[in-house]
C-alpha positions as CSV (number, residue, x, y, z in Angstrom):
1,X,24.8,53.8,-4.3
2,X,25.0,50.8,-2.4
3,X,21.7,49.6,-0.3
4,X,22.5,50.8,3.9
5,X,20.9,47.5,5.2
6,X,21.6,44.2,3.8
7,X,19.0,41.1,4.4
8,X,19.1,39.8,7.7
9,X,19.8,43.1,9.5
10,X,18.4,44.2,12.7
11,X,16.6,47.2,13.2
12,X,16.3,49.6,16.4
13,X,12.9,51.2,15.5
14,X,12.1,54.7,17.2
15,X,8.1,54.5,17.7
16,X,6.6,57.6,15.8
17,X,4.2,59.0,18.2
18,X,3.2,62.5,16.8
19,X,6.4,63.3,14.8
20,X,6.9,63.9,11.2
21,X,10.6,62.9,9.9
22,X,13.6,65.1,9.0
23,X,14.6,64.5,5.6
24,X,18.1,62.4,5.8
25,X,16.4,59.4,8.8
26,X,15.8,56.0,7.7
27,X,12.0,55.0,8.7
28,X,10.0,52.1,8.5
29,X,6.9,52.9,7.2
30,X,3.1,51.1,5.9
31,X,3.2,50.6,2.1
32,X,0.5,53.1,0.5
33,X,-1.2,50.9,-1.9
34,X,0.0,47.7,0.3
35,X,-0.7,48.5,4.0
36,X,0.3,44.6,4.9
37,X,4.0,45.6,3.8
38,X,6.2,47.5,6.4
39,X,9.2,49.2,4.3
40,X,12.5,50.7,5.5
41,X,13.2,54.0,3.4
42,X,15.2,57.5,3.7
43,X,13.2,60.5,3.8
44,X,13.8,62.7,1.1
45,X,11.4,65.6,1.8
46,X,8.4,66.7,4.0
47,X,5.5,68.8,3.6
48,X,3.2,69.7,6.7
49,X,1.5,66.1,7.0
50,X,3.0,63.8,4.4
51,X,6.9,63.5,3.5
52,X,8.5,61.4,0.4
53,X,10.7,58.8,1.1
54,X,13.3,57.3,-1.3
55,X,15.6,54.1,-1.5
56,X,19.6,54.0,-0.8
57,X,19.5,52.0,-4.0
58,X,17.2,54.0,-6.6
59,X,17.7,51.1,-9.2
60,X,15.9,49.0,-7.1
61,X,13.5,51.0,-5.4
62,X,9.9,51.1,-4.3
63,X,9.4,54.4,-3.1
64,X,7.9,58.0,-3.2
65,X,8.2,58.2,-7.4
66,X,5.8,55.0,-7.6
67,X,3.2,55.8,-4.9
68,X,4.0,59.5,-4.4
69,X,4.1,61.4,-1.0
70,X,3.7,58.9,2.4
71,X,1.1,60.0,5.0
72,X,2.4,61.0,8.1
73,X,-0.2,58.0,9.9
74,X,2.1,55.9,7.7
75,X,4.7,56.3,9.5
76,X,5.8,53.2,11.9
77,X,9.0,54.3,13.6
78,X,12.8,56.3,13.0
79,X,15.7,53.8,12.5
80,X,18.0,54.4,15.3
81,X,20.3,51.3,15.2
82,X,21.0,48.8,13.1
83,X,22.9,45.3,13.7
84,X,24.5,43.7,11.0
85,X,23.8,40.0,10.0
86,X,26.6,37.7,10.4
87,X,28.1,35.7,7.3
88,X,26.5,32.4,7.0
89,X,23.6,32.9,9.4
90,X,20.3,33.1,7.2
């Protein structure tokens, strides 16, 4: 499967103020192991206070089957709009 946002992109970002994703929405969440790193990711699944996310592109991915289930304080924000880059303009 082809990656949903390409380098570039513009996100709309949602701020996640007590809510816990629906499997299917994109979010932008703190790396586990890397808190520094913000990453965009699909929710895959959610428990009661953590959820697993996955990547558009599993080949390559960096997501809930390396660092397991994502804390819900992890969570930045739902992707609710995205503006694609134009040709030529990176």
């Amino acid at each position: 499967m082809l990656p949903t946002l390409q380098p570039g992109d513009w996100l709309l970002v949602r701020s996640a103020t007590d809510m816990l994703p629906r499997p299917g929405e994109l979010v932008v969440i703190r790396h586990p192991r890397v808190p520094d790193t913000l990453l965009v990711k699909r929710v895959r699944s959610r428990g009661a206070f953590t959820f697993s996310v996955g990547s558009d592109n599993p080949l390559e991915a960096n997501d809930s089957r390396h660092f397991g289930p994502v804390a819900s304080r992890a969570l930045i924000g739902q992707v609710v709009g995205c503006w694609r880059a134009s040709p030529g303009s990176l």
